[in-house]
LUMNUBA-947587 format. One record per residue (C-alpha): y, z, x. Coordinates in steps of 0.02 Angstrom, whole numbers, padded with zeros to 5 digits, always signed. Each point is the difference from the previous one (the first is absolute). Example, Ala and Ser with C-alpha at 12.3 -4.5 7.8 and 13.67 -1.06 7.14 Angstrom:
BEGIN
-00225+00390+00615;+00172-00033+00069;
This chain:
BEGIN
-00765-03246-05006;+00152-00109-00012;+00063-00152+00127;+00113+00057+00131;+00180+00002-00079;+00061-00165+00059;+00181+00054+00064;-00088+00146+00101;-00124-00154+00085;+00172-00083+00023;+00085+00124+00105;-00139+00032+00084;-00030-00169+00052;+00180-00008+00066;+00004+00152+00091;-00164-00058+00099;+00096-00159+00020;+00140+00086+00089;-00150+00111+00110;+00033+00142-00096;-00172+00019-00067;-00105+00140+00017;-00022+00096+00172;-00190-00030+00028;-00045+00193+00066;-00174-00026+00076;+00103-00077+00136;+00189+00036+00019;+00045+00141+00089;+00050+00125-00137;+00208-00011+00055;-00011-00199-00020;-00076+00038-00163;+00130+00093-00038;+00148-00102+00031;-00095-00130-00090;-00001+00097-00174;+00189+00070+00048;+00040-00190+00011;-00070-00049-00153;+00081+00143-00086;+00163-00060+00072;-00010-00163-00061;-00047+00065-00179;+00129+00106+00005;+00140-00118+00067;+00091-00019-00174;-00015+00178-00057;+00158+00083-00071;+00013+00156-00053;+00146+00116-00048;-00021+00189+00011;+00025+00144+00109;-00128+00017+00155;-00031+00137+00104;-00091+00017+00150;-00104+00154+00071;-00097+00077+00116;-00105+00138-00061;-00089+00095+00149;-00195+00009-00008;-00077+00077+00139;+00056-00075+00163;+00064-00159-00115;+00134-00054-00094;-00047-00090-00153;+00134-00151-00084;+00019+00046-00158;+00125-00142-00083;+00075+00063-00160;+00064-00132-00157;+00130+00089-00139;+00034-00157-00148;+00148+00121-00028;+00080+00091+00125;-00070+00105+00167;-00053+00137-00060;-00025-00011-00176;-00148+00022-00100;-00060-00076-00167;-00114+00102-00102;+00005+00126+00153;-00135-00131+00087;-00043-00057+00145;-00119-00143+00048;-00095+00015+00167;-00073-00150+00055;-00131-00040+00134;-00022-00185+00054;-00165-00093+00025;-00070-00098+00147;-00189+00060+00026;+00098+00190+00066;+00016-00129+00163;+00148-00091-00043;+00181+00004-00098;+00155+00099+00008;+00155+00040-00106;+00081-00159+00075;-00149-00117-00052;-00031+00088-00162;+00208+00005-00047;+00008-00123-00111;-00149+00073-00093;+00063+00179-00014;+00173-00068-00043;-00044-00097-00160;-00116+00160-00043;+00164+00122-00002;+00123-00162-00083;-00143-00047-00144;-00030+00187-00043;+00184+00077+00028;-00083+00146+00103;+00051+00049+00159;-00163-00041+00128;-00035+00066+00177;-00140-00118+00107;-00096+00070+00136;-00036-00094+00160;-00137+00119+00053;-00097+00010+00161;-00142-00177+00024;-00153+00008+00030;-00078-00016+00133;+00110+00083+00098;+00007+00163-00133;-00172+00004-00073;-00046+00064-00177;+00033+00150-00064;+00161-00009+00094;+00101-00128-00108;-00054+00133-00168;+00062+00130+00085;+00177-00070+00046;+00018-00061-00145;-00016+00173-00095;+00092+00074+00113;+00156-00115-00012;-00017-00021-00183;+00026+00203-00004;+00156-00022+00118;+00070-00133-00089;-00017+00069-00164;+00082+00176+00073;+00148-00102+00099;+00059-00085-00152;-00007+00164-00099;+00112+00094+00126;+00123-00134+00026;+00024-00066-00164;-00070+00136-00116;-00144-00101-00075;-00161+00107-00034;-00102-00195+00002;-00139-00042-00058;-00087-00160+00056;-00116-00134-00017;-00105-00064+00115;-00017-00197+00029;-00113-00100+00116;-00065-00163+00024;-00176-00033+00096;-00027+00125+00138;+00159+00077-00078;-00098+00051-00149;-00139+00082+00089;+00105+00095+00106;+00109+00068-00169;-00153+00027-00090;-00093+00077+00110;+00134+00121+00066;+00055+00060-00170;-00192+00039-00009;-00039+00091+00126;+00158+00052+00106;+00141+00031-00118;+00018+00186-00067;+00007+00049-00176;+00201+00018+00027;-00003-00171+00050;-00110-00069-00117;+00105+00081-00145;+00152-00131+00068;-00114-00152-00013;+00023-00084-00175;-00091-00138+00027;-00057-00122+00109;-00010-00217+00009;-00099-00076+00110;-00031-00171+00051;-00169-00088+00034;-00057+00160+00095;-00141+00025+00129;-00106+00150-00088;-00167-00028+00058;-00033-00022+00173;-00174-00098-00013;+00066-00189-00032;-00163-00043-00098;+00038-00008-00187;-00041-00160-00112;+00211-00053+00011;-00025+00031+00220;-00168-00121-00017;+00088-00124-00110;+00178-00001+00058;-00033+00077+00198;-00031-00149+00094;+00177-00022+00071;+00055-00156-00133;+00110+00100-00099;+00071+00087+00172;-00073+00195+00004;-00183-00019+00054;-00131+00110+00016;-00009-00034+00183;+00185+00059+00000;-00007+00160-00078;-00141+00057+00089;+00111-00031+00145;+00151+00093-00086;-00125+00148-00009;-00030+00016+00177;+00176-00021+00061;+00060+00160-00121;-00169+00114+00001;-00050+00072+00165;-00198+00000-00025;-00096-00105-00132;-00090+00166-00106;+00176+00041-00028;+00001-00133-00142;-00097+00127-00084;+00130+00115-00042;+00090+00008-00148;+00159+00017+00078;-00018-00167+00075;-00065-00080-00157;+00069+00075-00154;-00112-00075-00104;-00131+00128+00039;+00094+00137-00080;+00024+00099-00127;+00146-00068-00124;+00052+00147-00097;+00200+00056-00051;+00046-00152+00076;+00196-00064-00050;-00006-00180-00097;-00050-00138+00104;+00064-00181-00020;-00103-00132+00112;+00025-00173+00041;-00119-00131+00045;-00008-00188+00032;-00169-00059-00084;-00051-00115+00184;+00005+00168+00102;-00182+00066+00056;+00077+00164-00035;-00003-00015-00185;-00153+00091-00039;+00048+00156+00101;+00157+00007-00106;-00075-00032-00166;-00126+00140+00069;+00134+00131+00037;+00099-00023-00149;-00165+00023-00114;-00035+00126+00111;+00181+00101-00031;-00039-00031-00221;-00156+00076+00007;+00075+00159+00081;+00134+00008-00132;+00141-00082+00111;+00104-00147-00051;+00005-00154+00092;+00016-00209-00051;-00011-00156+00124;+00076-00145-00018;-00102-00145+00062;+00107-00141+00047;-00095-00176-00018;+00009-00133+00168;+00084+00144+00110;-00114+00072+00176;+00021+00145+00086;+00177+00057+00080;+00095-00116-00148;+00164+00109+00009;+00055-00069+00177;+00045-00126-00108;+00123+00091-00135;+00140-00100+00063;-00097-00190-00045;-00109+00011-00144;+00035+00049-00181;-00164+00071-00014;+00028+00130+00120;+00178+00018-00056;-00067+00035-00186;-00144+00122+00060;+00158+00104+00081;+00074-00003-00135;-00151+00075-00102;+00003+00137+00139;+00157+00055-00039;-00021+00025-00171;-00156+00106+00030;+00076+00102+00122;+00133+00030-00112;-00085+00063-00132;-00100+00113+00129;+00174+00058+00073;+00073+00013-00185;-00140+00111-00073;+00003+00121+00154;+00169+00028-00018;
């Protein structure tokens, strides 16, 4: 276990210093909490330039319409290596947006060259779990049929998802997406993911108190806002971890080595080897859990991006 990166400790300590700490979610009403992380995103984000096309959507889903905010490093509508990207934020499936997470999904499309879509799916609690998996299959299958019949692109994808973002790609491409789907997904990376839903490993005992931000107390909290009854953390579809890992596409992870969710990620990617997959993590030393809010600040973040992209581009390379 490393020290906490000392420029990380720095901007944290200045964005407390300003009140834009952490929303404390025992006790704020869930929309205060939520302007809270939409403010610190906002003042993270401040300085963030980016120049590419962006399109905005809204994909029906039930009696919904879903954002779905679209990034093309070349030009709208066009497609490098015939791939898309799909991205789906994190925030504990309680918080986040494609306006909070822009910044994020924007430097994923620039550093790779690929064109990236983000979803701002449906929070809990208000939409409990399985909901969120299946919206997000079925807009992934609109969005990947929309973009063939306008611009003539049979896609494929990759997934990407950070935290809660990860479970909910996972977990999906699991158990909800079809093998004609499945066939379009060329890989996957996910960051510091939630794949277990029992926070009691040795990295949750060591690293779950709450110093380090994510705490045990926290997640279990997470857990209750997005699942509608507690035997429900039972399921595999709710925690991937519990199934089987066979014909999955190459997996690249990313992990900072002070987030209590390091063992369940070093557990899933041994998990996805021993069933013949393919999968690496990259353990970043001093970083805690969420790290990529800050992609516009630190160079550590800014080089782990930039490791992304070349892994995705091989991924997107190979399938093509």
């Amino acid at each position: 276990m490393s020290p906490i990166n000392k420029d990380l400790l720095a901007i944290q300590d200045e964005m407390n210093s300003k009140g834009l700490g952490a929303p404390d979610i025992f006790r704020d009403e869930l929309a205060l909490a939520r302007k809270q992380i939409a403010n610190q995103y906002t003042y993270l984000n401040i300085d963030f330039v980016h120049e590419m096309g962006q399109l905005d959507l809204r994909i029906p889903y039930l009696e919904e319409l879903v954002n779905v905010r679209c990034y093309f490093p070349q030009s709208i509508g066009t497609f490098k290596s015939n791939t898309l990207l799909i991205y789906l934020h994190g925030g504990g499936w309680s918080f986040g947006n494609q306006d909070t997470h822009h910044a994020i999904a924007a430097s994923f499309a620039k550093s790779s060259g690929l064109p990236l879509a983000t979803i701002a799916y449906s929070l809990a609690p208000q939409k409990k779990h399985p909901y969120q998996n299946h919206e997000f299959t079925h807009i992934t299958q609109k969005l990947l049929k929309q973009f063939s019949d306008e611009y003539g692109s049979d896609l494929n994808c990759i997934l990407i998802g950070d935290s809660a973002g990860a479970n909910l790609a996972l977990s999906s491409y699991l158990h909800l997406f079809d093998d004609a789907l499945k066939k379009k997904v060329v890989g996957m990376a996910l960051f510091y993911g939630v794949y277990d839903s029992h926070p009691n490993s040795n990295s949750w005992n060591e690293l779950g108190d709450g110093k380090f931000g994510l705490s045990i107390k926290a997640m279990n909290w997470y857990w209750d806002q997005f699942l509608s009854q507690d035997t429900d953390r039972l399921t595999s579809l709710a925690a991937p971890i519990n199934s089987a890992m066979e014909n999955l596409p190459p997996i690249w992870m990313t992990i900072g080595d002070l987030d209590p969710l390091i063992d369940e990620n070093l557990a899933l990617m041994k998990k996805i080897i021993a069933a013949g997959g393919s999968s690496e993590c990259l353990i970043v030393p001093g970083y805690t859990h969420g790290f990529l809010r800050f992609c516009n600040q630190l160079k550590e973040v800014k080089q782990t991006i930039e490791e992304f992209a070349k892994a995705i581009n091989y991924m997107a390379h190979k399938a093509s």
